[in-house]
N, C-alpha and C positions, 0 to 999 in steps of 0.2 A: 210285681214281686214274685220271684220262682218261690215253690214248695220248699227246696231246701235253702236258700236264703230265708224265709220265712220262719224256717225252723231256729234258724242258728240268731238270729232277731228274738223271737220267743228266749229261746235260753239264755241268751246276755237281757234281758229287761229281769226273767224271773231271776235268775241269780243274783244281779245287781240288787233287786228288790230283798233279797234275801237276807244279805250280807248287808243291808241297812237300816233291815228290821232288826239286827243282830247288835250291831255296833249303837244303833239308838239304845238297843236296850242294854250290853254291859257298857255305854257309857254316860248316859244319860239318866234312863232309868231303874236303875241296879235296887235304887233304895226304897221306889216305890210298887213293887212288884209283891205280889203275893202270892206263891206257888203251892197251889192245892191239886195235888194226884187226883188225886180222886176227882174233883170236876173237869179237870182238863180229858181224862178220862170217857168220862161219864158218856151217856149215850147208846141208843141200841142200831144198828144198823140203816134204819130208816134214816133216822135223823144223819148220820154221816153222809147218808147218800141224798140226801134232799137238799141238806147245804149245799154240798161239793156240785151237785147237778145245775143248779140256779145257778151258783159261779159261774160254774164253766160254761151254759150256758148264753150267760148272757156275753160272754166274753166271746165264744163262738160268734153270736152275735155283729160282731165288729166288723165282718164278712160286708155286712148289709151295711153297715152306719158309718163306713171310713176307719174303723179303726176305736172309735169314739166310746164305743162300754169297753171293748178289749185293754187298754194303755190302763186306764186308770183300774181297775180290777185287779190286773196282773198286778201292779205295783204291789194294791194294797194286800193282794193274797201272799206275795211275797213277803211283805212285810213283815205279814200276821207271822208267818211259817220262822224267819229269823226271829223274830221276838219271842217265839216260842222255845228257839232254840236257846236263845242268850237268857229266858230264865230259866232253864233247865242247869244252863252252865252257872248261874251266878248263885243259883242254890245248893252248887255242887254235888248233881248228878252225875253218875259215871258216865262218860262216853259210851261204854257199851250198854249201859241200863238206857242209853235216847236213842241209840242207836234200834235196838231194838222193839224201841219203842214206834222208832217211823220205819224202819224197813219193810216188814214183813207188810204192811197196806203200800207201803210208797212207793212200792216198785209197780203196783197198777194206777195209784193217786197221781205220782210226777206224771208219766205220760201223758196222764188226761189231761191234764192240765198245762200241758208243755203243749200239746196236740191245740186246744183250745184256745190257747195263745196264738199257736202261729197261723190257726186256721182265720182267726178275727182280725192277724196282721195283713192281711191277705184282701183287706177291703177294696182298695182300687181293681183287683184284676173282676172282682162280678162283673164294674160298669164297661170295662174294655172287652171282655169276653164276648166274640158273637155267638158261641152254641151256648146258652143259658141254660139248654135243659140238660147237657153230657155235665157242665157243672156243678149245677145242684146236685145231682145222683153223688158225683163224688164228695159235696157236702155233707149228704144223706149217710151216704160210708163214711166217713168219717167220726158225724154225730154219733153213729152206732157204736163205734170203735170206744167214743168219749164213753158216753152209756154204759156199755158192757164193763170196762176198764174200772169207771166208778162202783160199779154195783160190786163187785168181784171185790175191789178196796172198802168197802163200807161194810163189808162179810168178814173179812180178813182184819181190819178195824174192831170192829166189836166182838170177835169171837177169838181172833189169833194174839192181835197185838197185844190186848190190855193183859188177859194173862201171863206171858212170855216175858213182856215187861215187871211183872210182877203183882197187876193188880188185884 
């Protein structure tokens, strides 16, 4: 699988995943949902960045395993991310109050996690690659890219978003 095949595989799974976690929840779940600001919120930068890194980590991961943490990860991160969205919308938040709510970290958080994705989709070319070690380096940059990207979003997260949002 090419890098940009792999990419555009990553964004149809996490979208798909998104828009599923959405539609479960304003159609299924609408009445069992309880939307609390404040804990969805909550949190100081460590903690964003610990969760979001084991994700993506292990989803990076899929490099190694065929694919195998990456699929079921993205789904369910996807998931989470539309479910989140569809009770923001069934509680009737303003578009531009969630919007702002995920912008200002999402625009380092999506990548990572886009990146992450496509890098774990990417599990057969390890075993066909013969220079294993020009690969990994590009894994290694990569993983770095994830890293920095998160860190910068768990900063942006606890310091920019919740205020701006309004918390």
């Amino acid at each position: 699988m090419r890098i940009k095949s792999s990419l555009i595989y990553a964004l149809v799974v996490f979208v798909l995943s998104i828009l599923i976690g959405y539609l479960l929840q304003i159609r299924l779940f609408s009445n069992y949902s309880e939307y609390n600001h404040a804990t969805i919120m909550k949190g100081n930068w460590w903690f964003y960045f610990s969760t979001n890194i084991i994700i993506c980590t292990f989803m990076f991961l899929g490099v190694f395993t065929l694919s195998i943490t990456t699929i079921p990860l993205a789904v369910y991160n996807g998931i989470v991310i539309g479910n989140s969205l569809g009770v923001a919308v069934t509680h009737s938040l303003k578009l531009s109050k969630i919007l702002l709510a995920i912008l200002p970290h999402g625009i380092f958080e999506i990548p990572a996690i886009i990146i992450s994705i496509s890098v774990g989709l990417q599990g057969i070319n390890f075993y066909k690659i013969s220079c294993k070690k020009e690969y990994l380096r590009y894994l290694g940059k990569m993983y770095g890219v994830v890293f920095i990207l998160l860190f910068l979003a768990s900063l942006v997260e606890s310091y920019v978003s919740f205020l701006i949002a309004g918390g």
